[in-house]
C-alpha positions as CSV (number, residue, x, y, z in Angstrom):
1,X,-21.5,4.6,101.6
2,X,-20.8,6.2,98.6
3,X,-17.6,7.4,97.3
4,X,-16.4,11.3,97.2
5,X,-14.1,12.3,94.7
6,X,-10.4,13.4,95.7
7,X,-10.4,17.1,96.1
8,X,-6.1,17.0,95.7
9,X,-4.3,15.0,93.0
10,X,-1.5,12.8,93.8
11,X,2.2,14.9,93.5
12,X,5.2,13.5,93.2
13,X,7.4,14.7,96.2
14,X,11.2,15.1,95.5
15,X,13.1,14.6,98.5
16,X,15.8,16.6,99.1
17,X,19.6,14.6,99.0
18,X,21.2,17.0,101.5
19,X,20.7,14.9,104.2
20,X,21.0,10.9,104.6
21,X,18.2,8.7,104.8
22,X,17.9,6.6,108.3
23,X,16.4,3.1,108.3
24,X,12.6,2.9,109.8
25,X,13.7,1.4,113.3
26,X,10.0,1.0,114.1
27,X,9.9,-1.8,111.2
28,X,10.7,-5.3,112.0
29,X,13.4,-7.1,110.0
30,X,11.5,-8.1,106.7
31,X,8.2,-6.0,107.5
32,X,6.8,-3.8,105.1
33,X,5.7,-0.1,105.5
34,X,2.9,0.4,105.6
35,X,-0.6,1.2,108.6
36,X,-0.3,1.2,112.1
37,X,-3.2,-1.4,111.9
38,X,-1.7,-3.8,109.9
39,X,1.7,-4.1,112.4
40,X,-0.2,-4.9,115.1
41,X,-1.8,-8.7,115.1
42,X,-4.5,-9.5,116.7
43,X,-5.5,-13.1,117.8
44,X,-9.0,-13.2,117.4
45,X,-12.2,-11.1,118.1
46,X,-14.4,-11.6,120.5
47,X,-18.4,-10.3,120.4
48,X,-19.8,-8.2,122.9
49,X,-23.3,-7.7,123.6
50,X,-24.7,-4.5,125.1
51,X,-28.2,-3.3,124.6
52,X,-29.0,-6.3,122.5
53,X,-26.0,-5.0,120.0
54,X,-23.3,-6.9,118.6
55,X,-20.0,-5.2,118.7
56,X,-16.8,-6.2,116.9
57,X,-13.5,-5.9,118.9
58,X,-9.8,-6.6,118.4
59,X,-8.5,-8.7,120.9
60,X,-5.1,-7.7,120.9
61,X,-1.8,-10.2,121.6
62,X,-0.2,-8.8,124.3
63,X,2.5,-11.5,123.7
64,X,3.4,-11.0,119.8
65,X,3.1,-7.1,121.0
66,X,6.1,-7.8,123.7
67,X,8.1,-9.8,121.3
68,X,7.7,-6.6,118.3
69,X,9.0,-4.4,121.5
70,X,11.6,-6.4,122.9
71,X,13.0,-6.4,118.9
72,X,12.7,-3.1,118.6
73,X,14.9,-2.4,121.5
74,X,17.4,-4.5,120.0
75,X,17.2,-3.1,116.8
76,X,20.8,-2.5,115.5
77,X,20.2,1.1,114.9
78,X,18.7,2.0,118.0
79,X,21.6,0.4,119.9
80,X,24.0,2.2,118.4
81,X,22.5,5.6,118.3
82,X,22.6,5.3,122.1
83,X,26.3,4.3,122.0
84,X,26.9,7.1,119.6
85,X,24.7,9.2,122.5
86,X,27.3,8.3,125.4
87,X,29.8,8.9,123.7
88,X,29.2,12.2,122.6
89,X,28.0,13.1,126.6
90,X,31.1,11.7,127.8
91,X,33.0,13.9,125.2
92,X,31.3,17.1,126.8
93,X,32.0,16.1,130.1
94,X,35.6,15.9,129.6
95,X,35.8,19.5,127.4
96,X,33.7,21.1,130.4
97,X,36.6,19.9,132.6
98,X,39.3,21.2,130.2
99,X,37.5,24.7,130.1
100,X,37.3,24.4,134.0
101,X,41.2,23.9,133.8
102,X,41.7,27.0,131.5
103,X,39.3,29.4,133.1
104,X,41.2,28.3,136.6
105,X,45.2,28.7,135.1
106,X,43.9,32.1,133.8
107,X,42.7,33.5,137.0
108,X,40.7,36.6,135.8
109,X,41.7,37.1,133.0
110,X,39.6,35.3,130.4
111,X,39.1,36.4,126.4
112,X,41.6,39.5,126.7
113,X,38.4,40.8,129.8
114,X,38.9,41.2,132.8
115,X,36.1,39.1,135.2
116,X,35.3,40.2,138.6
117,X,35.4,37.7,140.9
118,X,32.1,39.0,143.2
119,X,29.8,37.3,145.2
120,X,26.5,38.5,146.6
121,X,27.8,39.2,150.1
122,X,30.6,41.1,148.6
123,X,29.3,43.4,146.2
124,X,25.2,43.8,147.1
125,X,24.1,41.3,144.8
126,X,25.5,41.9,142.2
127,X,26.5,38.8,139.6
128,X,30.5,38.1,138.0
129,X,30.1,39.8,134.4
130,X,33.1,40.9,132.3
131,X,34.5,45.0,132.6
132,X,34.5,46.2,129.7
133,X,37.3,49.6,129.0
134,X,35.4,52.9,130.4
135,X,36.2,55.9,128.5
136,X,36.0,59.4,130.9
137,X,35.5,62.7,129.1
138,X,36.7,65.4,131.1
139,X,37.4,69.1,130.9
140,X,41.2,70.2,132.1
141,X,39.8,73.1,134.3
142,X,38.2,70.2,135.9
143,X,40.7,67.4,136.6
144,X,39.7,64.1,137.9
145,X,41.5,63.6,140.6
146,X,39.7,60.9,142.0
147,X,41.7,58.8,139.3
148,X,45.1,59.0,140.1
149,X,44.0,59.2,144.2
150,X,42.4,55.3,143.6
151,X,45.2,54.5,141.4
152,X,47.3,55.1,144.0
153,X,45.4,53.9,146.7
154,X,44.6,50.9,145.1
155,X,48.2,49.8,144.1
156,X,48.4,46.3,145.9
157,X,45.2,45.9,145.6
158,X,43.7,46.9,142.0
159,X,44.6,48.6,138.7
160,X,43.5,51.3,137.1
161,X,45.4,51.7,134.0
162,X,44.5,55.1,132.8
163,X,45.3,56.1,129.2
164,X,45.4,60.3,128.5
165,X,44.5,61.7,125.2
166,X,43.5,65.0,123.7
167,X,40.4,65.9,121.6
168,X,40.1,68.3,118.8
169,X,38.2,70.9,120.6
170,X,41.1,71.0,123.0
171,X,44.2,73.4,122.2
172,X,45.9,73.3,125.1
173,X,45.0,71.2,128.7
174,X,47.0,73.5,130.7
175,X,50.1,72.4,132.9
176,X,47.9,71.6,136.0
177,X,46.5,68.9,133.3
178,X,50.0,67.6,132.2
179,X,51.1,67.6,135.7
180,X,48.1,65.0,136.1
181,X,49.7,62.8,133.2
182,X,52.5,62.6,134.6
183,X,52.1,61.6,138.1
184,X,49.7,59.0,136.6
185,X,52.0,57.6,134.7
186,X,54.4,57.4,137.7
187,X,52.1,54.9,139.0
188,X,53.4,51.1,137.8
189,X,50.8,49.0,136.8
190,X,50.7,45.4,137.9
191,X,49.5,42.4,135.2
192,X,49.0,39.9,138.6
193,X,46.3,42.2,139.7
194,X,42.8,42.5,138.5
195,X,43.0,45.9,136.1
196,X,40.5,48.1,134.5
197,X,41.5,50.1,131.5
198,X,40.1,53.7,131.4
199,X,40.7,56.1,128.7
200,X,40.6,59.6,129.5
201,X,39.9,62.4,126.8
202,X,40.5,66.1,127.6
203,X,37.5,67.7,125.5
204,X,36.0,70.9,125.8
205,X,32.8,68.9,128.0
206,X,30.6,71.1,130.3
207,X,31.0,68.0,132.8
208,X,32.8,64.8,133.6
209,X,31.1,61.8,132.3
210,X,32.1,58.5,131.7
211,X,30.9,56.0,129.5
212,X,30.7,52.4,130.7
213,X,28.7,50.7,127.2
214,X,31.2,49.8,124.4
215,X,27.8,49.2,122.3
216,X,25.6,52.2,123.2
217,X,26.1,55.8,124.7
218,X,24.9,55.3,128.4
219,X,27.3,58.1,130.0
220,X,27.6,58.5,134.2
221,X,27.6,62.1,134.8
222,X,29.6,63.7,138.4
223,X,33.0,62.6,139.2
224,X,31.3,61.2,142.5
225,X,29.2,59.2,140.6
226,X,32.2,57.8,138.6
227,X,33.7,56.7,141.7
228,X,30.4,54.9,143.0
229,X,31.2,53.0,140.1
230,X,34.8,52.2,140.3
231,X,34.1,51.2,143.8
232,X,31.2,48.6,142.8
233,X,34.0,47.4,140.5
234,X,37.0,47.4,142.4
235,X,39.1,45.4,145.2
236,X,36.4,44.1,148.1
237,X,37.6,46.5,150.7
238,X,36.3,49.6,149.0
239,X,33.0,47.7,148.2
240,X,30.3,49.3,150.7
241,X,27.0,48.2,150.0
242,X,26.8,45.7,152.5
243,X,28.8,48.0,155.1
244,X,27.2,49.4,158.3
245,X,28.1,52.9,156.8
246,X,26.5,52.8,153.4
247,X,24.2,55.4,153.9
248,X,26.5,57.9,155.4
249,X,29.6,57.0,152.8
250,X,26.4,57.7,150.3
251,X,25.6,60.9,152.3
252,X,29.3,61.8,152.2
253,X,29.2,61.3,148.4
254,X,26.4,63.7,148.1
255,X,27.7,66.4,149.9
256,X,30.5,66.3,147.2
257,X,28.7,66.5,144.6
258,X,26.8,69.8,146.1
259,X,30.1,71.1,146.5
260,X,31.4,71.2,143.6
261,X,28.6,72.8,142.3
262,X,28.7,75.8,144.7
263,X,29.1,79.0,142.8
264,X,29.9,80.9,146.1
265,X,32.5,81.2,148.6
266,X,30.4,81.3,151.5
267,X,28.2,77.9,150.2
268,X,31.5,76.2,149.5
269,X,32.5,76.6,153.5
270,X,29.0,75.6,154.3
271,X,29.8,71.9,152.4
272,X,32.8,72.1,154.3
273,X,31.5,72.3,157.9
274,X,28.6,69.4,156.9
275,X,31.9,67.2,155.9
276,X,33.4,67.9,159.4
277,X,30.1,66.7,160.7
278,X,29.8,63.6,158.6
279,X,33.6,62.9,159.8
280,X,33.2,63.6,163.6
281,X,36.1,61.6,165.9
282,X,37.1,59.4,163.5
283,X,39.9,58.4,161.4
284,X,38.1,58.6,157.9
285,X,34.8,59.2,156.3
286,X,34.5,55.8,156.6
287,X,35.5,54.8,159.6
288,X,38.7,53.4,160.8
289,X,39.9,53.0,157.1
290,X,40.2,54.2,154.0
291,X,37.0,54.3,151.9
292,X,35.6,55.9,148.4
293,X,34.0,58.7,150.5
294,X,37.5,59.8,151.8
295,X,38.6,59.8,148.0
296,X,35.3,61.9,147.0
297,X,36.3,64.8,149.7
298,X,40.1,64.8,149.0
299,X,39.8,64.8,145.5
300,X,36.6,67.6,145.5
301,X,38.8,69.6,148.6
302,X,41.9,69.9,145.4
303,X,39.5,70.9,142.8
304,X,38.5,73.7,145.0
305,X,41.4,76.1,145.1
306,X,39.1,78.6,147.0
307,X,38.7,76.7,150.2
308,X,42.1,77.5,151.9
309,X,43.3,75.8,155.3
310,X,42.0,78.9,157.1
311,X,38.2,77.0,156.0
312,X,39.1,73.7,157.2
313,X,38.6,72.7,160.8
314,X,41.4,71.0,162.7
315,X,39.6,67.4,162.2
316,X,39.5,68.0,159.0
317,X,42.9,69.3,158.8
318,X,44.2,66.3,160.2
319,X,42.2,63.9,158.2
320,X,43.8,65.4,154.9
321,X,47.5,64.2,156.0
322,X,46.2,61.1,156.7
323,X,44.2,60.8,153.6
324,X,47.7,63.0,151.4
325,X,49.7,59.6,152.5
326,X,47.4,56.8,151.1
327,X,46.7,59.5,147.9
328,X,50.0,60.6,147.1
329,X,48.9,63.8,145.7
C-alpha cells in the first residue's frame, strides 16, 4: 500500500508540573514503553487452513502471560497503593464513629439547629431535617394566642421560645398586646428540651402568617394553619396524623378558621354550635386529652370577644375550664 501523508504535525506537549508523575505499574522492571503488542510474547505461530487459505496467528504464552501478571501484582507500587487504601478506609471508619459519639453526647442539638427526632410512625412520614427559626407577622388587634397557649401547654414537653418585636408601621400594639409579652415571657424556657425559636413582629399585616424558609419567602397564612405546623414539629403527643381522629382534629381546625372570619354575630354562634358538635361527650376535641384542635378553639373562642358565655353551651362551657388549666390564659 502506499503511504498517505500526515494530515497533523508532531507538537511538543508540555506537561503540566502541578501534579507528580507516578511510575507505569503496568511495565515490568527493565521493560520499555512502548505497544501493547510488543509486551505480550508469543511462542510461535501456527497456520491454519480454511477454504484453501493460509492464515497467520499468534499463539499466545499463556505461561510468560501469568508470570507478567503475577509481577504485576507484586509490583511495589501497586502494593502500597493498597496499603495506602486501607489505611485511609480504616481512618474513615474510626471518624464516622467519633461523629457518631458527638451527634449522640449532643442529643438534638447539633450545629447551633435543633433536629427533630421523628420517625415515620410518629409523624406521617415525614424524615428527621433541621428547624430552622420561624418568624410570625401578626397584627396586635389579632393576637396569637395559640402561642403562649402551646408554650404553656408544652412546658415539660417542648419549647417555644418566642421573641416579640415591633415594626415600623406599628405605633403602638395596644396593652391587650403587651399583656401578651408579658405572660410569654413568664413562661421559663428549658435548654434540656427540644426548642424552636419564633420571632414574632407586630406589623400593620391584614393577616397572621408565618414564615418557615430562612432562604425564600414561603409564608403560612391562618393562625390554624400555624399550629398544624407547630404540631407536625412538636413533642409526639400533639402529633396526629397517624391518630384515629385526624380527620375530625382537621375538621375541628377548619371550623376555626371559618370562625374567625365570620363578619356576623349570628354566623359566629353558628361555628359555635358545629364546635359543640365536633366535641359531643368528651373531654377534649381530641379525645380524652389535650390536642392542637383544643388549642385552635380556645385560642379562636379569646380572639372573639363577641361570643359571651350566654353563646356557649354547657359542654362547651365546661371544656373551656378544663382546657384554661392546661393554657394558663
Amino acid at each position: 500500500m502506499y503511504e498517505l501523508k500526515t494530515l497533523l504535525p508532531q507538537f511538543d506537549i508540555t506537561l503540566p508540573t502541578c501534579m507528580y508523575e507516578l511510575r507505569n505499574v503496568s511495565l515490568s522492571a527493565g521493560a520499555t514503553p512502548g505497544p501493547a503488542a510488543h509486551q505480550i510474547q508469543c511462542s510461535g505461530a501456527a497456520e491454519v487452513e480454511s477454504n484453501n487459505t493460509k492464515t497467520g496467528i499468534c499463539a499466545l504464552d499463556l505461561d510468560i502471560l501469568g508470570r507478567q501478571i503475577q509481577h504485576l501484582l507484586k509490583n511495589q507500587d501497586t502494593t502500597a497503593v493498597l496499603e495506602r487504601q486501607e489505611k485511609v478506609l480504616k481512618q474513615l471508619e474510626e471518624l464516622k464513629a467519633q461523629l457518631g459519639q458527638i451527634r449522640a453526647s449532643l442529643g438534638v442539638r447539633v450545629c447551633g439547629k435543633t433536629v427533630q427526632h421523628t420517625t415515620a410512625y410518629h409523624n406521617g412520614g415525614l424524615k428527621e431535617v433541621p428547624l430552622h427559626d420561624v418568624v410570625v407577622n401578626g397584627h396586635p388587634n389579632f393576637i396569637p394566642y395559640a402561642l403562649l397557649a402551646l408554650k404553656n401547654a408544652w412546658r415539660d414537653l417542648y419549647t417555644i421560645d418566642v421573641k416579640t418585636f415591633t415594626h415600623s408601621t406599628m405605633a403602638d400594639i395596644g396593652p391587650a398586646a403587651r399583656e401578651f409579652e408579658a405572660n410569654l415571657a413568664k413562661v421559663s424556657v428549658n435548654p434540656a428540651l427540644p426548642k424552636i425559636n419564633v420571632t414574632l413582629i407586630w406589623k400593620n399585616c391584614e393577616h397572621t402568617e408565618m414564615i418557615s424558609s430562612p432562604t425564600m419567602y414561603v409564608p403560612i397564612y391562618g393562625e390554624v394553619n400555624i399550629i398544624r405546623y407547630l404540631g407536625r414539629v412538636g413533642p409526639t403527643e400533639y402529633r396526629y396524623e397517624n391518630s384515629p381522629l385526624c380527620n375530625e382534629i382537621d375538621a375541628v381546625l377548619d371550623i376555626c378558621y371559618q370562625l374567625l372570619r365570620c363578619t356576623t354575630h349570628k354566623s359566629q354562634v353558628a361555628m359555635v354550635r358545629l364546635l359543640d358538635k365536633r366535641l359531643q361527650q368528651q373531654q377534649y376535641f381530641g379525645g380524652d386529652q389535650m390536642s392542637v384542635a383544643d388549642i385552635g378553639v380556645y385560642s379562636s373562642l379569646i380572639r372573639m370577644p363577641a361570643i359571651t358565655d350566654k353563646d356557649l353551651t354547657p359542654a362547651l362551657l365546661a371544656w373551656r375550664k378544663r382546657a384554661k388549666l392546661i393554657t394558663k390564659i
